[in-house]
C-alpha positions as CSV (number, residue, x, y, z in Angstrom):
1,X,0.0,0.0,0.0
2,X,1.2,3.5,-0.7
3,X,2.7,5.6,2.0
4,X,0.7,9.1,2.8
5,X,3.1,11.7,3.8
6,X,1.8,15.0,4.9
7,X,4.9,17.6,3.9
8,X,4.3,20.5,6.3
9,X,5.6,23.9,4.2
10,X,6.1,22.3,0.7
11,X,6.4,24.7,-1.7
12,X,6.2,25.6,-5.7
13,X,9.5,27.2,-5.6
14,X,12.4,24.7,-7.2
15,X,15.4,26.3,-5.4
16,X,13.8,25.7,-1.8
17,X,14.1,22.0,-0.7
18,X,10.9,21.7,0.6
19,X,9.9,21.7,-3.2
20,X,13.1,18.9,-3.7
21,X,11.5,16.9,-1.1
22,X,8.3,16.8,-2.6
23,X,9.5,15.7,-5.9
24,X,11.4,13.1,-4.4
25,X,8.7,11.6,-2.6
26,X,6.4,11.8,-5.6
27,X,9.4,10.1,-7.7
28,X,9.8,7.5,-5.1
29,X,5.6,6.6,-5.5
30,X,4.6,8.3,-2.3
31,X,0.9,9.8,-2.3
32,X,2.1,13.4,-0.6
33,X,-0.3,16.0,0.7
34,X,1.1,19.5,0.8
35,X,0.1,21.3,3.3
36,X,1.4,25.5,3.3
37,X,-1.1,28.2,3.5
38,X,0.6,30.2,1.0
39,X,-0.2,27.9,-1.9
40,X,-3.2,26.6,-3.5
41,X,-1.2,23.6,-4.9
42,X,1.8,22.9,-5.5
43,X,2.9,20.5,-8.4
44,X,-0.3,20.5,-9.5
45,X,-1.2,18.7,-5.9
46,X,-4.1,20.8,-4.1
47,X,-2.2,22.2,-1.4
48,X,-4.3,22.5,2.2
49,X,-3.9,25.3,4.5
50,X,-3.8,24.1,7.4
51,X,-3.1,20.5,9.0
52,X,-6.3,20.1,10.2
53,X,-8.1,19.9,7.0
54,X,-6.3,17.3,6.1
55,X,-7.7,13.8,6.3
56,X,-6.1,12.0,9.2
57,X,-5.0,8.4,7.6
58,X,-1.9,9.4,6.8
59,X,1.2,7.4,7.5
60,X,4.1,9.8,7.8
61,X,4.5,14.0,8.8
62,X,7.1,15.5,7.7
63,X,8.8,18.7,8.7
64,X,10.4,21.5,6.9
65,X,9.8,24.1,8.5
66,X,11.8,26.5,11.0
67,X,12.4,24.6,14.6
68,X,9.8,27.8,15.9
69,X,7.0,26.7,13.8
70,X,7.5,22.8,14.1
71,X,7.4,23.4,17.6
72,X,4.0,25.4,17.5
73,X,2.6,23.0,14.9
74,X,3.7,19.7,17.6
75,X,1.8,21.5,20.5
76,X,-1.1,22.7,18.8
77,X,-1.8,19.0,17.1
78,X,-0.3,17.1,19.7
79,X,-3.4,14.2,20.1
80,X,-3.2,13.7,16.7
81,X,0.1,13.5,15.8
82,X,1.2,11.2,18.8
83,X,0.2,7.9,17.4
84,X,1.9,8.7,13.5
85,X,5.7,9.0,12.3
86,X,7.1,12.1,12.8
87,X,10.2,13.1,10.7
88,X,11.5,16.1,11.1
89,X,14.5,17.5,8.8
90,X,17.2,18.4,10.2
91,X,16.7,22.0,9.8
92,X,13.4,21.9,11.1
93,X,14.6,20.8,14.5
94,X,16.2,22.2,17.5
95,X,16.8,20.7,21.2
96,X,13.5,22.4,22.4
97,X,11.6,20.5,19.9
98,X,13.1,16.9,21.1
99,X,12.9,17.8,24.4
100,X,8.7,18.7,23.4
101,X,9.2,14.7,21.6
102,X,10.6,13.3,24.3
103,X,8.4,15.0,27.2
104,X,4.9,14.0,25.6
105,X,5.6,10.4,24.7
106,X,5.6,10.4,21.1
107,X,6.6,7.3,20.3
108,X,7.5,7.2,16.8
109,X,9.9,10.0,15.6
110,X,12.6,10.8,13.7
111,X,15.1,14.0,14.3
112,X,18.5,14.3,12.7
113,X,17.8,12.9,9.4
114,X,16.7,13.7,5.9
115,X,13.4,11.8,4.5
116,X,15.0,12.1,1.0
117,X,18.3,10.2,1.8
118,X,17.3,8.0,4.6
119,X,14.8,4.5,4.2
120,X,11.0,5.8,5.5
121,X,11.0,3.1,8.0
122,X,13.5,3.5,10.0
123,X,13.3,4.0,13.8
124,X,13.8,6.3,16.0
Protein backbone atom coordinates (compact mmCIF):
# COMPACT_ATOMS: atom_id res chain seq x y z
CA UNK A 1 0.00 0.00 0.00
CA UNK A 2 1.19 3.50 -0.68
CA UNK A 3 2.67 5.60 1.97
CA UNK A 4 0.65 9.07 2.77
CA UNK A 5 3.14 11.66 3.80
CA UNK A 6 1.80 15.01 4.91
CA UNK A 7 4.91 17.56 3.92
CA UNK A 8 4.28 20.54 6.28
CA UNK A 9 5.57 23.85 4.22
CA UNK A 10 6.13 22.28 0.66
CA UNK A 11 6.41 24.69 -1.68
CA UNK A 12 6.17 25.62 -5.66
CA UNK A 13 9.51 27.24 -5.63
CA UNK A 14 12.42 24.69 -7.23
CA UNK A 15 15.38 26.28 -5.35
CA UNK A 16 13.80 25.65 -1.76
CA UNK A 17 14.13 22.01 -0.67
CA UNK A 18 10.85 21.66 0.61
CA UNK A 19 9.85 21.70 -3.16
CA UNK A 20 13.12 18.93 -3.69
CA UNK A 21 11.54 16.93 -1.08
CA UNK A 22 8.32 16.77 -2.55
CA UNK A 23 9.54 15.72 -5.89
CA UNK A 24 11.39 13.06 -4.41
CA UNK A 25 8.71 11.56 -2.62
CA UNK A 26 6.41 11.81 -5.56
CA UNK A 27 9.39 10.06 -7.73
CA UNK A 28 9.84 7.49 -5.12
CA UNK A 29 5.60 6.63 -5.49
CA UNK A 30 4.60 8.29 -2.28
CA UNK A 31 0.89 9.78 -2.33
CA UNK A 32 2.06 13.37 -0.60
CA UNK A 33 -0.28 16.04 0.70
CA UNK A 34 1.15 19.45 0.82
CA UNK A 35 0.08 21.30 3.28
CA UNK A 36 1.41 25.46 3.25
CA UNK A 37 -1.06 28.19 3.52
CA UNK A 38 0.59 30.18 1.04
CA UNK A 39 -0.19 27.86 -1.90
CA UNK A 40 -3.19 26.59 -3.48
CA UNK A 41 -1.16 23.63 -4.88
CA UNK A 42 1.81 22.91 -5.49
CA UNK A 43 2.86 20.54 -8.41
CA UNK A 44 -0.34 20.45 -9.51
CA UNK A 45 -1.16 18.75 -5.94
CA UNK A 46 -4.06 20.81 -4.10
CA UNK A 47 -2.22 22.15 -1.45
CA UNK A 48 -4.33 22.47 2.24
CA UNK A 49 -3.93 25.31 4.50
CA UNK A 50 -3.82 24.08 7.39
CA UNK A 51 -3.08 20.46 9.01
CA UNK A 52 -6.34 20.13 10.24
CA UNK A 53 -8.08 19.92 6.99
CA UNK A 54 -6.27 17.25 6.07
CA UNK A 55 -7.69 13.80 6.26
CA UNK A 56 -6.11 12.00 9.18
CA UNK A 57 -4.97 8.42 7.60
CA UNK A 58 -1.91 9.44 6.78
CA UNK A 59 1.24 7.38 7.54
CA UNK A 60 4.06 9.81 7.81
CA UNK A 61 4.46 13.97 8.78
CA UNK A 62 7.08 15.48 7.67
CA UNK A 63 8.77 18.74 8.74
CA UNK A 64 10.40 21.49 6.86
CA UNK A 65 9.79 24.11 8.50
CA UNK A 66 11.83 26.46 11.03
CA UNK A 67 12.39 24.63 14.64
CA UNK A 68 9.80 27.79 15.91
CA UNK A 69 7.00 26.68 13.78
CA UNK A 70 7.50 22.80 14.13
CA UNK A 71 7.36 23.37 17.59
CA UNK A 72 3.95 25.36 17.53
CA UNK A 73 2.64 23.00 14.91
CA UNK A 74 3.74 19.68 17.63
CA UNK A 75 1.83 21.48 20.51
CA UNK A 76 -1.09 22.70 18.80
CA UNK A 77 -1.80 18.99 17.06
CA UNK A 78 -0.26 17.13 19.67
CA UNK A 79 -3.44 14.18 20.12
CA UNK A 80 -3.22 13.69 16.66
CA UNK A 81 0.12 13.52 15.83
CA UNK A 82 1.23 11.15 18.75
CA UNK A 83 0.18 7.90 17.39
CA UNK A 84 1.90 8.67 13.52
CA UNK A 85 5.67 9.03 12.33
CA UNK A 86 7.11 12.05 12.81
CA UNK A 87 10.16 13.10 10.65
CA UNK A 88 11.54 16.11 11.06
CA UNK A 89 14.52 17.53 8.82
CA UNK A 90 17.23 18.39 10.22
CA UNK A 91 16.69 21.96 9.82
CA UNK A 92 13.41 21.95 11.12
CA UNK A 93 14.59 20.78 14.49
CA UNK A 94 16.15 22.21 17.50
CA UNK A 95 16.79 20.71 21.20
CA UNK A 96 13.48 22.43 22.38
CA UNK A 97 11.63 20.50 19.91
CA UNK A 98 13.15 16.91 21.10
CA UNK A 99 12.88 17.80 24.35
CA UNK A 100 8.67 18.72 23.40
CA UNK A 101 9.18 14.71 21.64
CA UNK A 102 10.58 13.30 24.27
CA UNK A 103 8.42 14.98 27.19
CA UNK A 104 4.89 13.99 25.57
CA UNK A 105 5.64 10.39 24.71
CA UNK A 106 5.56 10.42 21.07
CA UNK A 107 6.58 7.32 20.29
CA UNK A 108 7.49 7.17 16.82
CA UNK A 109 9.88 9.98 15.58
CA UNK A 110 12.64 10.85 13.65
CA UNK A 111 15.11 14.02 14.29
CA UNK A 112 18.53 14.33 12.70
CA UNK A 113 17.83 12.93 9.38
CA UNK A 114 16.67 13.71 5.91
CA UNK A 115 13.43 11.80 4.46
CA UNK A 116 15.03 12.15 0.98
CA UNK A 117 18.26 10.23 1.84
CA UNK A 118 17.33 8.04 4.65
CA UNK A 119 14.83 4.51 4.19
CA UNK A 120 11.05 5.84 5.46
CA UNK A 121 10.98 3.10 7.98
CA UNK A 122 13.53 3.48 9.99
CA UNK A 123 13.26 3.98 13.83
CA UNK A 124 13.81 6.27 16.01
Amino acid sequence: MMKKIVLIWASNNSEKYWNKILKDLIGKWYKVIPVNPKEEEIEWIKTHKILKTVPKNFDIINFVVPPKITLQILEKYKELLKNKKVWIQPWAEDVNVEKFLEENNFSDYITKSCIMINDLNLQK
